[in-house]
Residue frames as qw, qx, qy, qz and C-alpha x, y, z in Angstrom:
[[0.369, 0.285, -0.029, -0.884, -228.04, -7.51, 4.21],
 [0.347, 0.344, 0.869, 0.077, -230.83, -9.54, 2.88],
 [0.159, 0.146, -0.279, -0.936, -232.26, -7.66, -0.34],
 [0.519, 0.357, 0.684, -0.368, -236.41, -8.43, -1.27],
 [0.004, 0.306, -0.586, -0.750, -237.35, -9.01, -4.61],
 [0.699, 0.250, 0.499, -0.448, -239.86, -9.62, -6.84],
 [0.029, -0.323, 0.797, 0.510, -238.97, -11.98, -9.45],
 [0.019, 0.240, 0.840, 0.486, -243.05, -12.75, -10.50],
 [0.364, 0.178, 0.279, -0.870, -245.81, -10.72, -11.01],
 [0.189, -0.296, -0.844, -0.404, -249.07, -12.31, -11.38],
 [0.329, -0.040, 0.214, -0.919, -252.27, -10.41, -10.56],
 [0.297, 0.432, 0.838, -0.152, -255.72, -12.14, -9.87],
 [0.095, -0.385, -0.480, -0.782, -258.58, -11.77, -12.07],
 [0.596, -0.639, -0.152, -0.462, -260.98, -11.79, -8.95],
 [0.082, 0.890, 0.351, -0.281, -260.58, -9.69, -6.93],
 [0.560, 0.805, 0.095, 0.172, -258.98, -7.30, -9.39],
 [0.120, -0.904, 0.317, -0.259, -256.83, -5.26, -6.70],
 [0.716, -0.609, 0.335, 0.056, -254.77, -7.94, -6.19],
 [0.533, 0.772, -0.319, 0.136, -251.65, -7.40, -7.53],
 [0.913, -0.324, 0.186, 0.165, -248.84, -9.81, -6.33],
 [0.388, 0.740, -0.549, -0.033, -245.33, -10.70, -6.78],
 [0.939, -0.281, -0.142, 0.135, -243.15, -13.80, -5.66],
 [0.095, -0.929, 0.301, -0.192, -241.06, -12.76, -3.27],
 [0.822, 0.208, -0.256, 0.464, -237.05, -14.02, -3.40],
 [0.406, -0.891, 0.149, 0.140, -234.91, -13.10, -0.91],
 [0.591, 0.633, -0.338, 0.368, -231.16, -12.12, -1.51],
 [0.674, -0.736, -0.048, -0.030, -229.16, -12.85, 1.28],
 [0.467, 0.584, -0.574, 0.334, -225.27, -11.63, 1.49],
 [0.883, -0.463, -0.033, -0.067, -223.31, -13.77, 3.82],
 [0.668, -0.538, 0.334, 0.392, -220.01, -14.18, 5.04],
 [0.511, -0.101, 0.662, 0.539, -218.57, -15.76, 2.17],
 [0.045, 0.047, 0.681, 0.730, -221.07, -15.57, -0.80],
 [0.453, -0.032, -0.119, -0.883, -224.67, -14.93, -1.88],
 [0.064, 0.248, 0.954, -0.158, -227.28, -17.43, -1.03],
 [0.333, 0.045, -0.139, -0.931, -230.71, -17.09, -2.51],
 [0.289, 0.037, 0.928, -0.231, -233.85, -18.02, -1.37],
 [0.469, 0.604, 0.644, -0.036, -236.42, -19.36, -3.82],
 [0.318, -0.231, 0.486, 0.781, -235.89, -17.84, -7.73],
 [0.448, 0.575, 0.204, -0.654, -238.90, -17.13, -9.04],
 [0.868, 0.439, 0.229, 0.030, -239.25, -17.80, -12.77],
 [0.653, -0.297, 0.419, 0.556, -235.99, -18.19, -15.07],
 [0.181, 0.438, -0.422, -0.773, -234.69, -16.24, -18.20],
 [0.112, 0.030, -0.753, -0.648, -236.53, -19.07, -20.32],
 [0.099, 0.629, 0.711, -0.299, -239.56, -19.21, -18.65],
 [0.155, 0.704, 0.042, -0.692, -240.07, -15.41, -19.30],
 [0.052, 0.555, -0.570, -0.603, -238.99, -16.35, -23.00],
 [0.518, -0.052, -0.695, -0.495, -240.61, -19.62, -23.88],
 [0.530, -0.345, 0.344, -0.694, -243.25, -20.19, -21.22],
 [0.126, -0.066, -0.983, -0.112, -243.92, -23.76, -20.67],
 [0.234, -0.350, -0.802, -0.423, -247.02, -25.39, -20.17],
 [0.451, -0.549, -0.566, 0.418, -247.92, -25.03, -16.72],
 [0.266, -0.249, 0.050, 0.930, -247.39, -21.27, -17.30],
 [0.234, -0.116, -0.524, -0.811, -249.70, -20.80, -19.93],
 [0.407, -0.522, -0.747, 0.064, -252.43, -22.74, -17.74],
 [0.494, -0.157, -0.362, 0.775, -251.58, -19.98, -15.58],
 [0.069, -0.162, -0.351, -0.919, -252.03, -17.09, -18.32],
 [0.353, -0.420, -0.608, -0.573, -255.44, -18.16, -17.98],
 [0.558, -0.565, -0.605, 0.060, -256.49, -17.73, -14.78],
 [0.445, -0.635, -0.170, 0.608, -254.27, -14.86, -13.64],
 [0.416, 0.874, -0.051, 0.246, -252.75, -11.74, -15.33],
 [0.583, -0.525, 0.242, 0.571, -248.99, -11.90, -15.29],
 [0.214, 0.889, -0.367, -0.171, -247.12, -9.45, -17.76],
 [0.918, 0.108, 0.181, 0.336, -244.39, -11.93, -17.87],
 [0.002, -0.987, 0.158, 0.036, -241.44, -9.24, -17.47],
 [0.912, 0.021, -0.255, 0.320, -238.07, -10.71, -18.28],
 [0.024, 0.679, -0.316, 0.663, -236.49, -7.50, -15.90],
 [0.542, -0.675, 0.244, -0.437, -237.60, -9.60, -12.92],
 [0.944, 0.140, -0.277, 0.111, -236.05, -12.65, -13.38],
 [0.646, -0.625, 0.257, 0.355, -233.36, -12.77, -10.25],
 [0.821, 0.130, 0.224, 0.509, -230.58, -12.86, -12.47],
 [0.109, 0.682, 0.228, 0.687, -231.24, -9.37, -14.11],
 [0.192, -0.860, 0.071, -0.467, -231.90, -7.69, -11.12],
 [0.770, -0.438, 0.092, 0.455, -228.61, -9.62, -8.53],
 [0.631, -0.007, 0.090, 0.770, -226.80, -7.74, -11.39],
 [0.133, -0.797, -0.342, -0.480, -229.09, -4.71, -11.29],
 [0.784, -0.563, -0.220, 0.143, -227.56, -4.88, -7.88],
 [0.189, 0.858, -0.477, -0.027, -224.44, -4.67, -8.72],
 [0.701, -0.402, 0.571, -0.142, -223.65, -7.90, -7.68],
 [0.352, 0.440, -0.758, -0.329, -222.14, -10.98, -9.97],
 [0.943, -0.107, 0.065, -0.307, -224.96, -14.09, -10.05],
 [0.736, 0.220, -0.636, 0.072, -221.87, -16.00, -9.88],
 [0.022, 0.160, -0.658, 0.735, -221.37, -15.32, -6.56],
 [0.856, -0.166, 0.077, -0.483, -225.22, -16.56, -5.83],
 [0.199, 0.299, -0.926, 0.114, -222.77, -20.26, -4.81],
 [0.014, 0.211, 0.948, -0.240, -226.43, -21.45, -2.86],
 [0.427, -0.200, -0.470, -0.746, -229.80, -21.55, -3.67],
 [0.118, 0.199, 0.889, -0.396, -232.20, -22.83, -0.67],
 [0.414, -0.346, -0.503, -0.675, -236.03, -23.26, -2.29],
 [0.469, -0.106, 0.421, -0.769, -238.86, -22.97, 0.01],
 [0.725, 0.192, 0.655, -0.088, -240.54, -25.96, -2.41],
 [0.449, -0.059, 0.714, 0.535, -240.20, -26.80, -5.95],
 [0.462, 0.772, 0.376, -0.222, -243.42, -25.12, -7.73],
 [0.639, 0.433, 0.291, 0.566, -242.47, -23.79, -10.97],
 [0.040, 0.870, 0.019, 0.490, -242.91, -20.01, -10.09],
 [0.490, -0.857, 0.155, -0.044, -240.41, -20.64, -7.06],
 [0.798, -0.236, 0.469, 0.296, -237.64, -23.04, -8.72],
 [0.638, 0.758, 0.083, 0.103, -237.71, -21.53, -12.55],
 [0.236, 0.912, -0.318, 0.107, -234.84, -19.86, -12.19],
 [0.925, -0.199, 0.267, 0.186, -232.50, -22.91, -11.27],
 [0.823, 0.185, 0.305, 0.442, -231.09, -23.28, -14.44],
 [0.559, 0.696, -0.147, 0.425, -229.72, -19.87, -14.89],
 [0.093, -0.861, 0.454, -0.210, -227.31, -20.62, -11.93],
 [0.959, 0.016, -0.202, -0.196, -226.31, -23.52, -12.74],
 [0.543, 0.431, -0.580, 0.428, -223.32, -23.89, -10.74],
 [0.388, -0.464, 0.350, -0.715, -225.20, -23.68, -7.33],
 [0.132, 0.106, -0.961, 0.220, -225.86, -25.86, -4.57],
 [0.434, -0.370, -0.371, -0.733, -229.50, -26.25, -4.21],
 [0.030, 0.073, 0.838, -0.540, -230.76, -26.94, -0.50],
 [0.658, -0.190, -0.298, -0.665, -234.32, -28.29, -0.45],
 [0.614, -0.285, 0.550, -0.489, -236.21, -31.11, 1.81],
 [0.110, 0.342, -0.833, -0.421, -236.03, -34.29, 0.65],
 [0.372, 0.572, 0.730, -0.040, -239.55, -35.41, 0.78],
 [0.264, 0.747, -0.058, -0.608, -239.91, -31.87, -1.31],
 [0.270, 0.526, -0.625, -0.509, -237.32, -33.14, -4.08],
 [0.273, -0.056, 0.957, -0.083, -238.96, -36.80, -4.12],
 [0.390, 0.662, 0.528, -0.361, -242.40, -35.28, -4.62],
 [0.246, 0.771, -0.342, -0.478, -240.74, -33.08, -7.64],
 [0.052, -0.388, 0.887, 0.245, -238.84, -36.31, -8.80],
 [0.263, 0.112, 0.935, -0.208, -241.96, -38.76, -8.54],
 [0.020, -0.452, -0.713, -0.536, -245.21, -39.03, -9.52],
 [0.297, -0.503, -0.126, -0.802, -247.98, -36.67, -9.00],
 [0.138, -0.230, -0.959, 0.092, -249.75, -37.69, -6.15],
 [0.120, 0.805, 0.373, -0.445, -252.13, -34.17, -5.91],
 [0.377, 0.896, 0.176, 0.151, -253.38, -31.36, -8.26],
 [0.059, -0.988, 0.133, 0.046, -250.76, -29.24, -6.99],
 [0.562, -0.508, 0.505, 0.412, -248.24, -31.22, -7.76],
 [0.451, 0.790, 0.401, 0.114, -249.27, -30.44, -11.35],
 [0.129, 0.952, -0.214, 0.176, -247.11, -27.05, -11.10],
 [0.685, -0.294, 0.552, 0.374, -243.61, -29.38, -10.83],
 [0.710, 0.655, -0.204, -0.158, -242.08, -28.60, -14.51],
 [0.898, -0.137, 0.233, 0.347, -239.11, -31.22, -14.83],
 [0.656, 0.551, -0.072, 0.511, -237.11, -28.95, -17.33],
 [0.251, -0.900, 0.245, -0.257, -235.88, -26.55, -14.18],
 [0.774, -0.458, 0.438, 0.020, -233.63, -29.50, -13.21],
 [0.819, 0.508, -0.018, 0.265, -232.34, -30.53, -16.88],
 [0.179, 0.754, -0.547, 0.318, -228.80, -28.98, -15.90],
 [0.837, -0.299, -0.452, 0.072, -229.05, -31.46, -13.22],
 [0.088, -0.772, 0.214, -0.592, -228.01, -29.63, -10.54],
 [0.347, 0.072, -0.786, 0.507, -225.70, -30.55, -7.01],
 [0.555, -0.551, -0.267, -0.563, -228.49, -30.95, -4.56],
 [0.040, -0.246, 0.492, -0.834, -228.13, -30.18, -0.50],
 [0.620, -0.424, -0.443, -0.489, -231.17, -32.83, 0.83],
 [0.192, -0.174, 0.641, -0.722, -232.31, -32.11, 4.67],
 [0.507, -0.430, -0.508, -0.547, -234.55, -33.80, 6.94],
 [0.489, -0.772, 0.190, -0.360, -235.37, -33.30, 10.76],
 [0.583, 0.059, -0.681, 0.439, -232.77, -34.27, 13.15],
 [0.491, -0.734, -0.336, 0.328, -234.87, -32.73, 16.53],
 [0.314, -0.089, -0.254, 0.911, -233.66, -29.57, 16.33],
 [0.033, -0.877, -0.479, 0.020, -236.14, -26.34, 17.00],
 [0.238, 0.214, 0.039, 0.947, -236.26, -22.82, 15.93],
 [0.397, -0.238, 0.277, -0.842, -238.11, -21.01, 18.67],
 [0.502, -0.074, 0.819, -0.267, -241.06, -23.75, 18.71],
 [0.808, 0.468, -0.074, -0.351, -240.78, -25.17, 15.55],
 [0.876, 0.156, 0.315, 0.330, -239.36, -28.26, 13.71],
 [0.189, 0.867, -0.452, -0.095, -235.85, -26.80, 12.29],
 [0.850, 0.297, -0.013, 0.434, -232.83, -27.71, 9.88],
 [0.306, -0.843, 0.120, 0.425, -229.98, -25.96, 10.94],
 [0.733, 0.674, 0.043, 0.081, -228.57, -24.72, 7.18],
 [0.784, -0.280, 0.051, 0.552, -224.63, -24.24, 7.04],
 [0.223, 0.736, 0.146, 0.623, -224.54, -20.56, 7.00],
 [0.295, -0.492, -0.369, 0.731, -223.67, -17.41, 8.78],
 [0.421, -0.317, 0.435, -0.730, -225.60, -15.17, 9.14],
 [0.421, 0.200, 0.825, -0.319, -228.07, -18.23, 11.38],
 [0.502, 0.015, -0.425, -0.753, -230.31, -19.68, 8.54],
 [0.488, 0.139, 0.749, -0.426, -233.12, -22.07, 9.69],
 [0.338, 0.051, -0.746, -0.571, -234.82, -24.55, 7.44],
 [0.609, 0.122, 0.600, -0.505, -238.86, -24.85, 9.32],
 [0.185, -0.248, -0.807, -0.503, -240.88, -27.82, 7.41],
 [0.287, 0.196, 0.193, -0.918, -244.34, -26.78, 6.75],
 [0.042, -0.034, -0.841, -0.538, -245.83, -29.49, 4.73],
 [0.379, 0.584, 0.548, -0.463, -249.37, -28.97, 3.45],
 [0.359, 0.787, -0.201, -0.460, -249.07, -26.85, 0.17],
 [0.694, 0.361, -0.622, 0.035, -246.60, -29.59, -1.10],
 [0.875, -0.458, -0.159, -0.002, -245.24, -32.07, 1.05],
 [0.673, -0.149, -0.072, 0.721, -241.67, -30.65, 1.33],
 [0.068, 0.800, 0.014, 0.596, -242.56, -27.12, 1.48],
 [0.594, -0.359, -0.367, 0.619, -240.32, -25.14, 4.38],
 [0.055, 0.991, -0.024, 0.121, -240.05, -21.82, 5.38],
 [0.581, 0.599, 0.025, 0.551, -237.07, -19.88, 6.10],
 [0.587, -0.745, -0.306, 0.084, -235.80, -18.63, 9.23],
 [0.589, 0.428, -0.068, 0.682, -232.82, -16.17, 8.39],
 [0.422, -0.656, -0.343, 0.524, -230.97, -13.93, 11.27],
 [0.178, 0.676, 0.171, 0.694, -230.70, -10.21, 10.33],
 [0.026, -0.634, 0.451, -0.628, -228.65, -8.20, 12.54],
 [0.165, -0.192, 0.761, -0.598, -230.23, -8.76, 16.33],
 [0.689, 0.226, 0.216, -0.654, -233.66, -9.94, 14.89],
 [0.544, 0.086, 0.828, 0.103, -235.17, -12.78, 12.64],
 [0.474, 0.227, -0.241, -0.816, -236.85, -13.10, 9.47],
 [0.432, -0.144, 0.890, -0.024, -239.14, -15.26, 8.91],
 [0.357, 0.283, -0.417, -0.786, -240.42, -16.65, 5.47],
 [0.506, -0.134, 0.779, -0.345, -242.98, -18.58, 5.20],
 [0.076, -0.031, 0.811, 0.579, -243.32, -19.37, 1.79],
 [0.381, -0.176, -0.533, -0.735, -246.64, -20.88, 0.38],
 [0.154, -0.156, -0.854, 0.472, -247.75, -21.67, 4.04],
 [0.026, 0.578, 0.562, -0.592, -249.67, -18.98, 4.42],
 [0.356, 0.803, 0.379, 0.292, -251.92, -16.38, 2.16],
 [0.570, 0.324, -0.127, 0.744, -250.33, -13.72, 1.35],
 [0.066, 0.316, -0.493, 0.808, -249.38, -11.48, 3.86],
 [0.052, -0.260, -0.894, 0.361, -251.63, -13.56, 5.94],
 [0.394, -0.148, -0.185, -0.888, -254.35, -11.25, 4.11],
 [0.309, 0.031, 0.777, -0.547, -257.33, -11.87, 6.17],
 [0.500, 0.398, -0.123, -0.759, -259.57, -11.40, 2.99],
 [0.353, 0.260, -0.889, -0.133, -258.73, -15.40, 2.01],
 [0.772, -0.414, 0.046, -0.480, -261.12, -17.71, 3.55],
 [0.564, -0.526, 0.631, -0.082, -259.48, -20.40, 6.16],
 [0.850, 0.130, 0.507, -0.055, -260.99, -23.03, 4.28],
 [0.839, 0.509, 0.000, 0.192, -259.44, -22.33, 0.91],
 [0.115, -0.768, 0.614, -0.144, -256.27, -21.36, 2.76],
 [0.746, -0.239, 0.526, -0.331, -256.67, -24.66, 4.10],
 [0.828, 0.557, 0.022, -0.059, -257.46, -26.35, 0.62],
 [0.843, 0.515, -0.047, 0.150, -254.42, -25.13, -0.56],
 [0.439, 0.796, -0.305, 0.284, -252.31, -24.13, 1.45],
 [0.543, -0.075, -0.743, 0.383, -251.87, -26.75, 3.90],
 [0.549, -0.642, -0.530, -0.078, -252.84, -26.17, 8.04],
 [0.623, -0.278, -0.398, 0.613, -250.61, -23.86, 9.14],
 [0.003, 0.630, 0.212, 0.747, -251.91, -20.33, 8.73],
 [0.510, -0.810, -0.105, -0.269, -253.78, -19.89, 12.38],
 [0.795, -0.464, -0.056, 0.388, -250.37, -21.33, 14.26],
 [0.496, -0.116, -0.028, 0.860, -247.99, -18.63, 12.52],
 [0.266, -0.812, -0.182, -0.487, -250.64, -15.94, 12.56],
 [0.726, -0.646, -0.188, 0.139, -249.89, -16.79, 16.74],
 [0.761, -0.257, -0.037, 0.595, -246.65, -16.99, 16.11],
 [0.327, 0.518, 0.153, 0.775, -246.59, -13.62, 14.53],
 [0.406, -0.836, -0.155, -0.337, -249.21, -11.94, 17.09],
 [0.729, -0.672, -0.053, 0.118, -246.65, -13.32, 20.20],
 [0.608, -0.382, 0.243, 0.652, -243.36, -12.17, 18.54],
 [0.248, 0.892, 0.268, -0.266, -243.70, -8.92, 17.21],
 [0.072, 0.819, -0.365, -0.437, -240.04, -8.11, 16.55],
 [0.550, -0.063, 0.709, 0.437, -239.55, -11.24, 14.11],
 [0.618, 0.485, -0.025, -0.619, -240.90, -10.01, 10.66],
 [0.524, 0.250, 0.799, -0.155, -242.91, -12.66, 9.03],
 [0.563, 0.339, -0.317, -0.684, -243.22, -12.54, 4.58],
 [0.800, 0.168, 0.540, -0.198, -245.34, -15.08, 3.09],
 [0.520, 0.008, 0.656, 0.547, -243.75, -16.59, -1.22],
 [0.290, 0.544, 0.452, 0.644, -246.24, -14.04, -2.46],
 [0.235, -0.376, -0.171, 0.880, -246.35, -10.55, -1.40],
 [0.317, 0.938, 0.036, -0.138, -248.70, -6.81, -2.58],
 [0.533, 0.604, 0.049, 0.590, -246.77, -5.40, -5.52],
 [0.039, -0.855, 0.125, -0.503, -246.49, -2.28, -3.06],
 [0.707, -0.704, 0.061, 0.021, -244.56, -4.16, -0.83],
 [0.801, 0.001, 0.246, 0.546, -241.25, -4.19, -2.91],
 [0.020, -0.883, 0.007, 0.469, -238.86, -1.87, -3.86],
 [0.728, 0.635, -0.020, -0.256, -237.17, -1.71, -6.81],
 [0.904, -0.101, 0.147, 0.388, -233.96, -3.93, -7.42]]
């Protein structure tokens, strides 16, 4: 079962009616929980940092500490100790915050992703890196292509069951990946901050483009020619979640 969540609301000021969340996926597997991308942590919600407060200003986020993954895996019914892997989609603060409150996980990321997080800046958007999400220093799981392909994309084959798939997508950050996760006889596929959300059409190319790297029109295709994969994008409508 793979459970959807929204562990950050943050609404635009223009156009009003967009009302968002960042969507984390819960994924039970064989053995243990595996979660992808964490949205903000219990101390984010509690003492925003900086990059957060930049934020404040430009969006409207409520800053709920009820969504914080943690609170709602046990809303679940589930025990965040059993969350034993963590696979991030990229490092932004509003997808990595919540690191540190499983700090006993294995984090799987790209390793031009965690370099760019580790290094210097070398774009605006690397600007939304906050270094305290790593202070626990955490056992890190770094991938990078060995020729394999999921359908016709560049793929990491992750060391799970159900099939997980690690696509790189770089553009938005330079180690940003989606997420390629079997579910039952079908696929999901997540494409993190690849694409606008739900590939809303209402986004112009060019600032899709801007910021979110070049791959929007090729998994638009890839959506249009494979109907039964569903296809979420790292931010989601509020009215596309249910409640944890």
């Amino acid at each position: 079962m793979i459970h959807h969540l929204n562990c950050f609301t943050c609404n635009a000021r223009f156009p009003s009616h967009w009302h968002s969340g960042a969507l984390c996926l819960l994924v039970e597997t064989d053995q243990v929980l595996v979660l992808v991308d964490t949205g903000l942590g219990q101390h984010d919600y509690v003492r925003p940092h900086l990059m957060m407060r930049i934020f404040q200003v430009v969006t409207r986020t409520p800053l709920d500490p009820d969504e914080a993954a943690i609170t709602q895996i046990r809303r679940l019914g589930r025990r965040p100790e059993d969350v034993r892997h963590i696979v991030l989609t990229h490092m932004h603060f509003d997808h990595c915050g919540g690191l540190p409150d499983f700090p006993w996980a294995t984090v799987h990321v790209h390793g031009r992703e965690h370099e760019a997080f580790i290094g210097r800046p070398h774009s605006w958007l690397e600007l939304a890196y906050v270094r305290r999400h790593t202070a626990h220093n955490p056992a890190f799981a770094l991938y990078t292509e060995r020729g394999e392909r999921w359908f016709d994309f560049n793929a990491i084959r992750l060391p799970f069951s159900p099939e997980m798939w690690m696509i790189p997508l770089p553009g938005h950050t330079r180690g940003q990946c989606g997420v390629a996760i079997r579910e039952g006889s079908g696929w999901i596929f997540h494409v993190g901050d690849s694409a606008a959300i739900e590939f809303t059409s209402e986004t112009p190319e060019w600032l899709v483009r801007l910021v979110l790297g070049p791959h929007q029109p090729r998994l638009r295709a890839f959506a249009a020619a494979h109907p039964e994969i569903r296809m979420t994008t790292g931010h989601m409508w509020l009215s596309s979640f249910k409640p944890a």
